[in-house]
C-alpha positions as CSV (number, residue, x, y, z in Angstrom):
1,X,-43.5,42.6,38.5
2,X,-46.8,44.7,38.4
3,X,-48.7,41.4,37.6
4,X,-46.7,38.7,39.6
5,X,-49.2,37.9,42.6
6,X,-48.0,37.9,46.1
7,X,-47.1,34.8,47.8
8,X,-49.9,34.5,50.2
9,X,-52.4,35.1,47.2
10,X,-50.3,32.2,45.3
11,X,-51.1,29.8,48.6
12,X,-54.8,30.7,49.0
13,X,-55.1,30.1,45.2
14,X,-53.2,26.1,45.9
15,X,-55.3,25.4,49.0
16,X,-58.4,25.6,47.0
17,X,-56.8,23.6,44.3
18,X,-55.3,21.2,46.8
19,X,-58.7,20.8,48.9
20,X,-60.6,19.9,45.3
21,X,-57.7,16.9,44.7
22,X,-58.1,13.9,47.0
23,X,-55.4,12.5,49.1
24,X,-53.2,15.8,48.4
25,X,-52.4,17.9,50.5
26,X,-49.4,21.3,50.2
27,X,-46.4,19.8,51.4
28,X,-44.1,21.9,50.9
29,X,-43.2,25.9,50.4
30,X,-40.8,28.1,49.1
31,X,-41.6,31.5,49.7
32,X,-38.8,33.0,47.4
33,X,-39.9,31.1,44.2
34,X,-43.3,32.0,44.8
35,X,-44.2,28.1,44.8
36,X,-45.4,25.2,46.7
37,X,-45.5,21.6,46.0
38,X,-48.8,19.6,46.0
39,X,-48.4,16.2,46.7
40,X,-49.8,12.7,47.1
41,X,-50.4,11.9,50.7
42,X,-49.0,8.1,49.9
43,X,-45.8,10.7,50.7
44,X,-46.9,11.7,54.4
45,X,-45.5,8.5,56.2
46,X,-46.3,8.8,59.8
47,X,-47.7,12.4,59.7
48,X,-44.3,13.5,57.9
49,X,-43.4,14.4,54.3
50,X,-40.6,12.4,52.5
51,X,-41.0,14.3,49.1
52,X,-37.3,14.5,48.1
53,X,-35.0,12.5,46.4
54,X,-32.2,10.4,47.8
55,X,-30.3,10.7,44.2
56,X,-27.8,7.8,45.7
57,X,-30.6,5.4,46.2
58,X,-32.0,5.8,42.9
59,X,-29.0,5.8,40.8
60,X,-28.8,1.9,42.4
61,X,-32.3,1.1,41.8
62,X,-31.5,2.6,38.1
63,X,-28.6,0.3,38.2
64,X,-30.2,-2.9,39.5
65,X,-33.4,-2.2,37.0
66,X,-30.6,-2.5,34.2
67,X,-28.4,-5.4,35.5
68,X,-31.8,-7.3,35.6
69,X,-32.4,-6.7,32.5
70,X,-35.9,-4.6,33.2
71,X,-36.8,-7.5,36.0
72,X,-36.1,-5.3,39.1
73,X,-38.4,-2.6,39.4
74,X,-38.9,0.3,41.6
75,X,-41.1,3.1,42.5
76,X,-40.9,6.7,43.7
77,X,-41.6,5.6,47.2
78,X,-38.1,3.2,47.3
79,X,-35.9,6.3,46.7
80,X,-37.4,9.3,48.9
81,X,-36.4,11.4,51.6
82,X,-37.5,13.1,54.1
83,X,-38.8,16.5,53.5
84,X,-36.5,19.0,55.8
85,X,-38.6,21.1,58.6
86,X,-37.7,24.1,57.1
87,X,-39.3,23.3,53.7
88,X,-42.2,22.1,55.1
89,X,-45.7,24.0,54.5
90,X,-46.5,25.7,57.1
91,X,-43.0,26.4,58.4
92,X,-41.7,29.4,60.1
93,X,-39.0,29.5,57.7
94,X,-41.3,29.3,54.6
95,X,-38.7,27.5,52.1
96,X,-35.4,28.9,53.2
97,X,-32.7,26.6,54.4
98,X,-31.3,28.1,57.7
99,X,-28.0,27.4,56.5
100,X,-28.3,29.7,53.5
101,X,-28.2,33.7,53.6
102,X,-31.3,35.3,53.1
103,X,-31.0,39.0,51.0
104,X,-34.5,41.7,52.0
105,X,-34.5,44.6,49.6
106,X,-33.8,48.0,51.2
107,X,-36.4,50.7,51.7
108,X,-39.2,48.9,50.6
109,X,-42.3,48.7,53.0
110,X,-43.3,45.1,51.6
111,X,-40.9,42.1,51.2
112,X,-40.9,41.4,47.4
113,X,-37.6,39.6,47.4
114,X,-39.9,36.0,46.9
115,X,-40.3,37.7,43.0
């Protein structure tokens, strides 16, 4: 734990990395994991991230691409959805889904549960 870096020094570290990569930005955060996804902006449609996956949709487009014999294609952008607000960079809720319970370690001075 002594040399796991805290999750603000983790984002400073991606911002730099991000601002060196063009047309990617952070998209998304999750402060528990300690992570954040960098992404292509070709995902930011109308100033809003659609970086996950509607698995239904692709599981067709994986179906037509065989029934055509390899003649139907498709690409990432066919089978995306939208990115949720809380998952979002930059939200308040940094990562975790409201719907799920969040556990803070007792007695500690600093929130380390996002290790």
């Amino acid at each position: 734990m002594a040399n796991v870096p805290w999750h603000q020094e983790v984002v400073a570290f991606v911002q730099q990395l991000a601002d060196m990569l063009p047309h990617y930005e952070i998209a998304c955060e999750h402060e528990h994991s300690n992570c954040l996804l960098i992404a292509h902006t070709k995902f930011k449609v109308n100033g809003e991230w659609w970086t996950w996956i509607n698995y239904d949709r692709f599981q067709e487009l994986v179906q037509s691409h065989n029934d055509s014999e390899g003649q139907q294609s498709f690409s990432a952008l066919d089978y995306v959805a939208k990115t949720p607000s809380w998952a979002v960079f930059g939200a308040n809720e940094q990562g975790f889904d409201p719907a799920d319970t969040r556990f803070q370690r007792r007695n500690k001075t600093k929130d380390i549960s996002g290790c």
